[in-house]
C-alpha positions as CSV (number, residue, x, y, z in Angstrom):
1,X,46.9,-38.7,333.5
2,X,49.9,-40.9,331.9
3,X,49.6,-43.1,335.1
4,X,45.8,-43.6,334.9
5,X,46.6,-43.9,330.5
6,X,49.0,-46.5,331.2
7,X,46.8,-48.5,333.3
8,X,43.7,-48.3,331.6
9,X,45.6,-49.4,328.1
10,X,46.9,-52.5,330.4
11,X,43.3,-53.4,330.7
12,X,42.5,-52.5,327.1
13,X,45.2,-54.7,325.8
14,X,43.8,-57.9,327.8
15,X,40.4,-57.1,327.0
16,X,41.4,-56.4,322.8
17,X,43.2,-60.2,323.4
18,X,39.8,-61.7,324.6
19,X,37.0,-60.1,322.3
20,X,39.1,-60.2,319.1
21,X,41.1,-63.6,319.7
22,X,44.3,-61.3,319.2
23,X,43.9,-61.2,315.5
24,X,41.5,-58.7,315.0
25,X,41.0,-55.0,314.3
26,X,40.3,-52.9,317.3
27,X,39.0,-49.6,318.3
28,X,37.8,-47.9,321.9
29,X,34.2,-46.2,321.9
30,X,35.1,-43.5,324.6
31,X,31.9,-43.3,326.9
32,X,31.6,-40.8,329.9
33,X,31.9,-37.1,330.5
34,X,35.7,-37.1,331.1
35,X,36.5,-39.0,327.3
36,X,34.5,-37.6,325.5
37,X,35.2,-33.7,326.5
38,X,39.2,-33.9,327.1
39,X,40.9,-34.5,323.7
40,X,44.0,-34.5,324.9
41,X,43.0,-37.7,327.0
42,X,41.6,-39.5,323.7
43,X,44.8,-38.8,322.6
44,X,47.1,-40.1,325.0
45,X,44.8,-43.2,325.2
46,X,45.1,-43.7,321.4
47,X,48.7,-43.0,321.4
48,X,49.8,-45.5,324.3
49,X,47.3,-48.4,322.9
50,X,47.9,-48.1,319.5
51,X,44.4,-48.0,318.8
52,X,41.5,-45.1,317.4
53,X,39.6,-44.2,320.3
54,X,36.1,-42.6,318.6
55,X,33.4,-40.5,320.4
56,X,30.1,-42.0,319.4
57,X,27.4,-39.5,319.6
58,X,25.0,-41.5,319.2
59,X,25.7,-44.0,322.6
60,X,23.5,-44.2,325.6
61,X,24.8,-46.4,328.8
62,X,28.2,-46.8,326.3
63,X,29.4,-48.9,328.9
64,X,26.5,-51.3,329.5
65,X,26.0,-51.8,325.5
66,X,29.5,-52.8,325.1
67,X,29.9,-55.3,327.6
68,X,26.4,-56.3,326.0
69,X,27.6,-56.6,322.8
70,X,30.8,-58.7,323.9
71,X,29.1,-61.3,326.0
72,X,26.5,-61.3,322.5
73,X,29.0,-62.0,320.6
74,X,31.2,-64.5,322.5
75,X,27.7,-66.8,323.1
76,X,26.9,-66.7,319.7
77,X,29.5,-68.0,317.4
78,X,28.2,-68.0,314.2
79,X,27.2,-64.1,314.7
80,X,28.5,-61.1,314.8
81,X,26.7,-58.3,316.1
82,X,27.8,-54.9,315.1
83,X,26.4,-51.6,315.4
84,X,26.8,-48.5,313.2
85,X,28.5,-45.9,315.0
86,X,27.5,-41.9,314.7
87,X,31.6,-40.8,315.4
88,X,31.3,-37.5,316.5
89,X,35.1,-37.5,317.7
90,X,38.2,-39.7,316.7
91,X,41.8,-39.8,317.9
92,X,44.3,-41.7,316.1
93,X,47.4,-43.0,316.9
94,X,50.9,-40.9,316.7
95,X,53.2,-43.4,315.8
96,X,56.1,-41.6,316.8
97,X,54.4,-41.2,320.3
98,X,53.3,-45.4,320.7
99,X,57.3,-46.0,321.2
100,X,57.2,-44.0,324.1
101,X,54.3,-45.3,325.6
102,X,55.9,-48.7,325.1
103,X,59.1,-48.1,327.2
104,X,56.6,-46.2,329.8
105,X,54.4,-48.7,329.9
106,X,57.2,-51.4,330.2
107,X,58.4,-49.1,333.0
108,X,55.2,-49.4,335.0
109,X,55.0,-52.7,334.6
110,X,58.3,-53.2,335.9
111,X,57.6,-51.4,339.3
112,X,54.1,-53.0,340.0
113,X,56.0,-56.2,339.6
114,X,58.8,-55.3,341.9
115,X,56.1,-53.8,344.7
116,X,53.5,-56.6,343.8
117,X,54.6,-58.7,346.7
118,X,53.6,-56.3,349.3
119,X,50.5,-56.4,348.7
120,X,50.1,-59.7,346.7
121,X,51.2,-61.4,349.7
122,X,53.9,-63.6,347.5
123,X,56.8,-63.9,348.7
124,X,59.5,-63.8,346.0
């Protein structure tokens, strides 16, 4: 699970930088069977990202409505489009734990960039 945590909060981070401009406050609506049932997941997630992950009890096609509701709101300037959740779950940050993540995630990082190549086809 840490590898697939790490990973996924990679993607997280870029996709936080693009939707918020950097500058604004983020959380995860977990979506799918495997989220929303393992706590100890939300809470990994939450602790490596830095960010509350919530289960909204209320989402249908989570995944379809939040790309939806990003490409919304990046078209439309002048709106913001936001939706009332129904948090059945939320996980919140450890901060003792998010320095741990850090070095991990630094870690992996480190290795994909060193192996990168191989597959990349770059030759450094």
């Amino acid at each position: 699970l840490e590898s697939v945590v790490l990973r996924l909060c990679a993607i997280i981070k870029l996709l936080t930088g693009v939707s918020s401009g950097g500058d604004g406050e983020c959380i995860l609506v977990a979506s799918g069977n495997a989220l929303e049932k393992n706590h100890l997941w939300r809470q990994m997630l939450a602790d490596c990202c830095g960010i509350d992950i919530v289960v909204d009890s209320d989402a249908n096609e989570g995944t379809s409505r939040g790309v939806a509701l990003l490409v919304a709101n990046k078209l439309c300037n002048e709106c913001s489009l936001q939706e009332p959740l129904v948090v059945e779950n939320k996980s919140v940050p450890d901060l003792k734990a998010v320095d741990n993540w850090h070095k991990a995630s630094l870690a992996q990082e480190s290795l994909i960039e060193a192996v990168s190549s191989t597959w990349c086809g770059n030759d450094k």
